[in-house]
PyMOL Python script that loads the backbone (N, CA, C, O; Angstrom):
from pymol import cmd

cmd.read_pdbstr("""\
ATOM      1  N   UNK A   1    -212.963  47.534 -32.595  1.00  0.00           N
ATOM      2  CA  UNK A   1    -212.188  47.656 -33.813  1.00  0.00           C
ATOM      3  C   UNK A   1    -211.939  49.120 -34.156  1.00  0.00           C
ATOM      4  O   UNK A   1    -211.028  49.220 -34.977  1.00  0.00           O
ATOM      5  N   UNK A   2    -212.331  49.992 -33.879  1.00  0.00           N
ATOM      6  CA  UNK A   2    -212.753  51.308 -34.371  1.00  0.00           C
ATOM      7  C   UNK A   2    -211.537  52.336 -33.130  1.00  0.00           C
ATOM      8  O   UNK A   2    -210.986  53.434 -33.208  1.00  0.00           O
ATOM      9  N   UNK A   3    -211.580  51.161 -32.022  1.00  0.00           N
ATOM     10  CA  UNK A   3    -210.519  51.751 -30.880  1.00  0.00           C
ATOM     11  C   UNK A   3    -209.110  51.653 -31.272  1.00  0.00           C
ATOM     12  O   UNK A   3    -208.147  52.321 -30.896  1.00  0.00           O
ATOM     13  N   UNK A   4    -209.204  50.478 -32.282  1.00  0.00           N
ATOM     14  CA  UNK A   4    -207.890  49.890 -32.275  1.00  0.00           C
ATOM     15  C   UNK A   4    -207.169  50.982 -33.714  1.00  0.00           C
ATOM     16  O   UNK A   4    -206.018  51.340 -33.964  1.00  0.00           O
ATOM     17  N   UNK A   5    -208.621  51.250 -34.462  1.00  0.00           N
ATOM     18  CA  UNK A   5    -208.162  52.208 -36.066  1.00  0.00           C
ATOM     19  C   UNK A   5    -207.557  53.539 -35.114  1.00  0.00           C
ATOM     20  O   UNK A   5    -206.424  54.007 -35.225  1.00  0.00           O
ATOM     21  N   UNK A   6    -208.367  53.897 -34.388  1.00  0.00           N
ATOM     22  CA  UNK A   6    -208.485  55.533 -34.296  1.00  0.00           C
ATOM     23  C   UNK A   6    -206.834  55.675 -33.307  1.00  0.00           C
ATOM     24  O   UNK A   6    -206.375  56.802 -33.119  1.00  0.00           O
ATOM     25  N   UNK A   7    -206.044  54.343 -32.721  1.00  0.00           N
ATOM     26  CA  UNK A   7    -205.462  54.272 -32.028  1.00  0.00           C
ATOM     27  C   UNK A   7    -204.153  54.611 -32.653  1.00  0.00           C
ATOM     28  O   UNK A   7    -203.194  54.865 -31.925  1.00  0.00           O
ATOM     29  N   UNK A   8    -204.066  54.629 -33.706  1.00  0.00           N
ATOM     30  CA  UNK A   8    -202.300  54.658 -34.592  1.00  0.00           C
ATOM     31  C   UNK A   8    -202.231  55.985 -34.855  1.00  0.00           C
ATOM     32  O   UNK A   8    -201.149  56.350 -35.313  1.00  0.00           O
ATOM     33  N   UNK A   9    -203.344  57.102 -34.650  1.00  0.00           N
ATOM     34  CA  UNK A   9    -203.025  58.202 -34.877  1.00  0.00           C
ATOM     35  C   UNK A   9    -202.771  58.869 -33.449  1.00  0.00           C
ATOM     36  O   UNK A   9    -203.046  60.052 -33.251  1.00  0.00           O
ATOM     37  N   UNK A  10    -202.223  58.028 -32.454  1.00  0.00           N
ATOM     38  CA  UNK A  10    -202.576  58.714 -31.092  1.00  0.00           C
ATOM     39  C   UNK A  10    -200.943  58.515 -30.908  1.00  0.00           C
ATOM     40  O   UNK A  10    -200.385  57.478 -31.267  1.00  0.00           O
ATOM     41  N   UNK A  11    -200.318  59.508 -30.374  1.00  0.00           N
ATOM     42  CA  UNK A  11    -198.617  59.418 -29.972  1.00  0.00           C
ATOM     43  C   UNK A  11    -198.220  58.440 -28.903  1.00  0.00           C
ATOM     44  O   UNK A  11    -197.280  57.648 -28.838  1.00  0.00           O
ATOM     45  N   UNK A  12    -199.276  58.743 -28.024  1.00  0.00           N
ATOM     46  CA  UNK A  12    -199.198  57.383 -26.902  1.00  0.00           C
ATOM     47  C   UNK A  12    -199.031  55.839 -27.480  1.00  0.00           C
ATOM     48  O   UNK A  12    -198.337  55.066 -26.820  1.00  0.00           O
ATOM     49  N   UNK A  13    -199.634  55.394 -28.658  1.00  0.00           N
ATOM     50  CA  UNK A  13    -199.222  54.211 -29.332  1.00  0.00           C
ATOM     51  C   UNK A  13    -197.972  53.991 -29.810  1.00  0.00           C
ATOM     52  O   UNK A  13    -197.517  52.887 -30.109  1.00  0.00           O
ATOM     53  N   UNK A  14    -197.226  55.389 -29.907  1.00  0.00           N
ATOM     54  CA  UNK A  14    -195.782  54.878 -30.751  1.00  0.00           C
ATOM     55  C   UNK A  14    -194.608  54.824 -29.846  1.00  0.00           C
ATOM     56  O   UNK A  14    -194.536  55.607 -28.899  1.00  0.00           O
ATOM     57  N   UNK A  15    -193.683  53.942 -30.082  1.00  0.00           N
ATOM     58  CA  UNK A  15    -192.683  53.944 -28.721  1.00  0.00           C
ATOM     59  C   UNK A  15    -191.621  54.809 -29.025  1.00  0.00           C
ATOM     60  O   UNK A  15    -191.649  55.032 -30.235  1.00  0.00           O
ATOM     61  N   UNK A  16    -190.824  55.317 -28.547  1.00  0.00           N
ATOM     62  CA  UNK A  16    -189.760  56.154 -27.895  1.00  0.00           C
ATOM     63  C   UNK A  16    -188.965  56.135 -29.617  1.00  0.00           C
ATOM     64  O   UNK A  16    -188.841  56.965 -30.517  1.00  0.00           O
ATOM     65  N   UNK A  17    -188.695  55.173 -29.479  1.00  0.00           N
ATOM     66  CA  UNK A  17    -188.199  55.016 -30.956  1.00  0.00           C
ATOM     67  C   UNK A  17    -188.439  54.832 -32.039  1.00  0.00           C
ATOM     68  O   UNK A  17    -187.589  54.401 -32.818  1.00  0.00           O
ATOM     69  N   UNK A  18    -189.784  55.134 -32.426  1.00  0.00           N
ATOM     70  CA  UNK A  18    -190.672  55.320 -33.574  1.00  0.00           C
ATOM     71  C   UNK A  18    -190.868  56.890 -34.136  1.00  0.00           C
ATOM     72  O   UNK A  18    -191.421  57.802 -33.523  1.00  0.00           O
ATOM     73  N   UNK A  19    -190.501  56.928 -34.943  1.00  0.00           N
ATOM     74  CA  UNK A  19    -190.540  58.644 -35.246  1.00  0.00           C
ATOM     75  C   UNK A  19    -192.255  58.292 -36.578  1.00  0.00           C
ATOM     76  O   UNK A  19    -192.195  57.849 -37.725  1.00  0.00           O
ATOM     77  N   UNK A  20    -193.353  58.655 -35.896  1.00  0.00           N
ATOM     78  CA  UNK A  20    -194.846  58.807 -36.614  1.00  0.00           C
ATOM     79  C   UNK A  20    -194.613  59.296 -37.913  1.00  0.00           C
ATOM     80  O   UNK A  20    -195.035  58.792 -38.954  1.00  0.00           O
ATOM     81  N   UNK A  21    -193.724  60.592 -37.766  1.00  0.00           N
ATOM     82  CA  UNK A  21    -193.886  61.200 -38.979  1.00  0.00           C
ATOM     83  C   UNK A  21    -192.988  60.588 -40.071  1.00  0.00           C
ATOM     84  O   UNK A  21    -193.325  60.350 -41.231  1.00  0.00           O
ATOM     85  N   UNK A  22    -191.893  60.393 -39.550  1.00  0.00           N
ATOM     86  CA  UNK A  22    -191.012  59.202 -40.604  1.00  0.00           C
ATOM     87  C   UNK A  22    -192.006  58.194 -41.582  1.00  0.00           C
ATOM     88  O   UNK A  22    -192.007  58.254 -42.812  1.00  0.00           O
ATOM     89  N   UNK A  23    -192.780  57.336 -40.837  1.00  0.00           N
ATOM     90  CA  UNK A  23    -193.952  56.825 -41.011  1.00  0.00           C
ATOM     91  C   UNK A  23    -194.961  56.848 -41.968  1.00  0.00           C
ATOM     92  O   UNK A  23    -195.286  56.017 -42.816  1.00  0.00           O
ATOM     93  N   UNK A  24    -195.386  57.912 -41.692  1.00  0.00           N
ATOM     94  CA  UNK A  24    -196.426  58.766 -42.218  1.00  0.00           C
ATOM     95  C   UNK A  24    -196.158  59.205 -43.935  1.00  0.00           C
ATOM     96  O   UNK A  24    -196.949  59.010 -44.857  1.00  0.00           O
ATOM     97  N   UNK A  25    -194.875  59.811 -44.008  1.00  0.00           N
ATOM     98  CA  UNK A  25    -193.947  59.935 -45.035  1.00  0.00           C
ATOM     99  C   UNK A  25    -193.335  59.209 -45.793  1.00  0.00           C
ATOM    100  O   UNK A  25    -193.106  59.525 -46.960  1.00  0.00           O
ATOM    101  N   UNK A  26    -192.852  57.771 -45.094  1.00  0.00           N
ATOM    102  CA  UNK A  26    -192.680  57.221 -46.220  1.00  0.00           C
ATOM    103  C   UNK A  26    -193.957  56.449 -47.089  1.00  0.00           C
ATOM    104  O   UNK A  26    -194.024  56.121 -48.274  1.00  0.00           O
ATOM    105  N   UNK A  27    -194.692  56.347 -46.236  1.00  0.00           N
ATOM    106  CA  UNK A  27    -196.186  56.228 -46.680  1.00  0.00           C
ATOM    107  C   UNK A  27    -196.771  56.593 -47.508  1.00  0.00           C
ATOM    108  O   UNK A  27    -197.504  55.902 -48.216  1.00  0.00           O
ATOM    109  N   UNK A  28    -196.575  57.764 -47.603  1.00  0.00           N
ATOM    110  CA  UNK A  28    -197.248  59.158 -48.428  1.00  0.00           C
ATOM    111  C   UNK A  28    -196.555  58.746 -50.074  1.00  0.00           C
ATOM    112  O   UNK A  28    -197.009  58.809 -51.217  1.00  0.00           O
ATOM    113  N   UNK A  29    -195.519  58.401 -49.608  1.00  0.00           N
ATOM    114  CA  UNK A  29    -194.067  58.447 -50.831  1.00  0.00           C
ATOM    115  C   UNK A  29    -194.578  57.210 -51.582  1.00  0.00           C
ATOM    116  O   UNK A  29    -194.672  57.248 -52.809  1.00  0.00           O
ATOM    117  N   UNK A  30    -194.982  55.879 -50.732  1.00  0.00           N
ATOM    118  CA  UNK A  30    -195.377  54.899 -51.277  1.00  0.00           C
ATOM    119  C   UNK A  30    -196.275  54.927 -51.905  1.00  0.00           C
ATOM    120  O   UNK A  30    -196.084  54.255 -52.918  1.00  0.00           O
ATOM    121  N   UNK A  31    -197.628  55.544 -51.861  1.00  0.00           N
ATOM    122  CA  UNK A  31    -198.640  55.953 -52.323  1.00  0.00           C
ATOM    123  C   UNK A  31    -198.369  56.750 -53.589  1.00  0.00           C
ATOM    124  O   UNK A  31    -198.779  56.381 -54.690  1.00  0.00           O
ATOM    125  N   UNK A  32    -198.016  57.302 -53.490  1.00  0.00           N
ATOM    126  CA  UNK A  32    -197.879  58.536 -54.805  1.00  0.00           C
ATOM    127  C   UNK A  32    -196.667  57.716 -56.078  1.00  0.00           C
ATOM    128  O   UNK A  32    -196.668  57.788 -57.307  1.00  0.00           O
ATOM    129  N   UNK A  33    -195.744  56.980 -55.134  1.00  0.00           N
ATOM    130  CA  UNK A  33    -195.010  56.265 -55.939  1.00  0.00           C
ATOM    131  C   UNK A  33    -195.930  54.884 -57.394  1.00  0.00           C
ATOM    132  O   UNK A  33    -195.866  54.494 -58.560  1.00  0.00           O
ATOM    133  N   UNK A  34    -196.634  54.733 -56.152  1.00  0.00           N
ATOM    134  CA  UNK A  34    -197.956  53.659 -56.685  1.00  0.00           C
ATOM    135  C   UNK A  34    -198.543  53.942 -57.927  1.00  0.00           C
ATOM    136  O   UNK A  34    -198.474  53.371 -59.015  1.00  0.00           O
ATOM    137  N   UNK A  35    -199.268  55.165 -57.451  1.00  0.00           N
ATOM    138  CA  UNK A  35    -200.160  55.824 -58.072  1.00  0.00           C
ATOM    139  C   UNK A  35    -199.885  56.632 -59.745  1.00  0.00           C
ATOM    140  O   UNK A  35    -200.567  56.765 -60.761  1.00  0.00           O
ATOM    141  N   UNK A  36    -198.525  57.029 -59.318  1.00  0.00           N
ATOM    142  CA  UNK A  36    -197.912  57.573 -60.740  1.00  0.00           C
ATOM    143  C   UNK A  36    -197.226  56.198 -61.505  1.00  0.00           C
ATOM    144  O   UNK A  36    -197.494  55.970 -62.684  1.00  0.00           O
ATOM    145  N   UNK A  37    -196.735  55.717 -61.080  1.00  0.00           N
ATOM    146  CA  UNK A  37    -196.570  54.273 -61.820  1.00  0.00           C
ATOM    147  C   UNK A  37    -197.681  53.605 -62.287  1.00  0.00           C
ATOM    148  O   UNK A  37    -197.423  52.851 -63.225  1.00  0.00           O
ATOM    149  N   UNK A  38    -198.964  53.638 -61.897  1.00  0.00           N
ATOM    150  CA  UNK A  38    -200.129  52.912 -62.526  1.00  0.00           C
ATOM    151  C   UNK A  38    -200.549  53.821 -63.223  1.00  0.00           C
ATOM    152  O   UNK A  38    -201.428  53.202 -63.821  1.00  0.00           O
ATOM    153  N   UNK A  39    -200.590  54.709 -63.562  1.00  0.00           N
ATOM    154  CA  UNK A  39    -201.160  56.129 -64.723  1.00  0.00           C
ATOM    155  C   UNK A  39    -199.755  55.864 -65.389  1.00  0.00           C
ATOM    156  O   UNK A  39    -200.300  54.838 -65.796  1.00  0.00           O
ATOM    157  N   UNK A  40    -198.578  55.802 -65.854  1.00  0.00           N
ATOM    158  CA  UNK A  40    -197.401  55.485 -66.431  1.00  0.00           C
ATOM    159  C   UNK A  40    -197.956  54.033 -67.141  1.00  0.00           C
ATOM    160  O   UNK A  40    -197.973  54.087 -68.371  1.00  0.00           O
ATOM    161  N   UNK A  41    -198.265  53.161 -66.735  1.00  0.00           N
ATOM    162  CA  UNK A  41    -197.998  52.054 -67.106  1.00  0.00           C
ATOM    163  C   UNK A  41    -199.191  52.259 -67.808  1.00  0.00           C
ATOM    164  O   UNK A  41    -199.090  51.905 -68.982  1.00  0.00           O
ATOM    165  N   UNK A  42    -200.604  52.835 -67.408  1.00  0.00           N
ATOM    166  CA  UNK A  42    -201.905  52.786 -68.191  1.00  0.00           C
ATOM    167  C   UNK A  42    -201.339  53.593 -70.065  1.00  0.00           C
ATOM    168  O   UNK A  42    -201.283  53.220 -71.237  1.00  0.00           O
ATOM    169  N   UNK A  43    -201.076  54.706 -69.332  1.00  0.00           N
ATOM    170  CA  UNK A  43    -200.450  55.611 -70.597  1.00  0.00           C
ATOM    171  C   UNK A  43    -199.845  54.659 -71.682  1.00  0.00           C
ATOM    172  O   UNK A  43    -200.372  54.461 -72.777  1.00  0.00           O
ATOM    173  N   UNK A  44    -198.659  54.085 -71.244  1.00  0.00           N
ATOM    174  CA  UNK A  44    -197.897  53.470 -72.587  1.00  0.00           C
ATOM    175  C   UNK A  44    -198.989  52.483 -72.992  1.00  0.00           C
ATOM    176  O   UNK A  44    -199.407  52.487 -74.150  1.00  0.00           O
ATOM    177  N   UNK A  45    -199.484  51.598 -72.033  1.00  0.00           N
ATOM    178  CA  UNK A  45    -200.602  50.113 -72.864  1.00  0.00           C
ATOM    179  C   UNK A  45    -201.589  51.104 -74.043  1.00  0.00           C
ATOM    180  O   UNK A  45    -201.973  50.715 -75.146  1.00  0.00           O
ATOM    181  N   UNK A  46    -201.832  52.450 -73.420  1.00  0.00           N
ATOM    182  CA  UNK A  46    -202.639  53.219 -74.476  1.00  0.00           C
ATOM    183  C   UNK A  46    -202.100  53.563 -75.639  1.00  0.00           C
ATOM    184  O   UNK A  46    -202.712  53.478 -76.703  1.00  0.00           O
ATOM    185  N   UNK A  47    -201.028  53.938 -75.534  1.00  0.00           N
ATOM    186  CA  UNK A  47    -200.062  54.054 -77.009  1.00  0.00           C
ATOM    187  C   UNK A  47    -199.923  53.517 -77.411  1.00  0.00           C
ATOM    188  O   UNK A  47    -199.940  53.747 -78.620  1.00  0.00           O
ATOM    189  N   UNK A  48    -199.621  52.180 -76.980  1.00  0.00           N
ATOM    190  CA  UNK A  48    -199.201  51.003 -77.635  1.00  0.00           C
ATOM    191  C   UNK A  48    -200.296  50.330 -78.214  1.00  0.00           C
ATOM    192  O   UNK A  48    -200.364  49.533 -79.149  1.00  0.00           O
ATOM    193  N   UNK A  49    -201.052  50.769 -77.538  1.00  0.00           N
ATOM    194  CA  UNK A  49    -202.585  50.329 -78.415  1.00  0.00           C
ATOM    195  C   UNK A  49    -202.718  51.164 -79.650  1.00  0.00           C
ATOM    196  O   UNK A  49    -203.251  50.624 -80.619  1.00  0.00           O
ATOM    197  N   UNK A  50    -202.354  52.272 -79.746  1.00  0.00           N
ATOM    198  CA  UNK A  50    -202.638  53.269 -80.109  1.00  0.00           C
ATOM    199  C   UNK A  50    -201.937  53.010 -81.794  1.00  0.00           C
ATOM    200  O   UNK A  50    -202.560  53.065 -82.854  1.00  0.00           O
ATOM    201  N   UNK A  51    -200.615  52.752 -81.613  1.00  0.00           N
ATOM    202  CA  UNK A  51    -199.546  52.961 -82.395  1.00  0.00           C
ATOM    203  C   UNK A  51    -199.445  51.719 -83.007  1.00  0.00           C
ATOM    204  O   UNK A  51    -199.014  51.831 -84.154  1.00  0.00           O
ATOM    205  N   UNK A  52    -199.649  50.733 -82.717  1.00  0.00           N
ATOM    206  CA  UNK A  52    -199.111  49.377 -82.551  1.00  0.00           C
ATOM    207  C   UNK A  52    -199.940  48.223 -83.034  1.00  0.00           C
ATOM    208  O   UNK A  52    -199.559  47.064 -83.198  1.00  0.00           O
ATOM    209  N   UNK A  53    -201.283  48.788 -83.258  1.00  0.00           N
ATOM    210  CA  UNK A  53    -202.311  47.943 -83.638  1.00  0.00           C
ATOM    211  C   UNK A  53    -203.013  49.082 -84.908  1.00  0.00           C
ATOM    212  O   UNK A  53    -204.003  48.747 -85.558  1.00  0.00           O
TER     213      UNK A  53
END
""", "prot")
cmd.dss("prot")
cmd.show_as("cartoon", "prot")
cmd.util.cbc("prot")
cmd.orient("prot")
């Protein structure tokens, strides 16, 4: 299992027409996209707690 993790960071796994870093990036994008949307969404429930009650 540990062959198969360490294996997606190896260039030999990706084919001819896979660009890794494309990959990698939109990845990154997804993550951060995630991440600031769940601190956004925490923020307003806090105001709204805040203001609203």
């Amino acid at each position: 299992m540990a062959d198969a993790k360490n294996e997606v960071f190896e260039a030999e796994a990706w084919g001819k027409e896979m660009e890794p870093e494309g990959h990698f990036g939109t990845w990154d994008g997804f993550v951060a996209l995630t991440k600031w949307g769940t601190v956004s969404v925490i923020v307003i429930l806090v105001l709204m707690g805040i203001f609203l009650l």
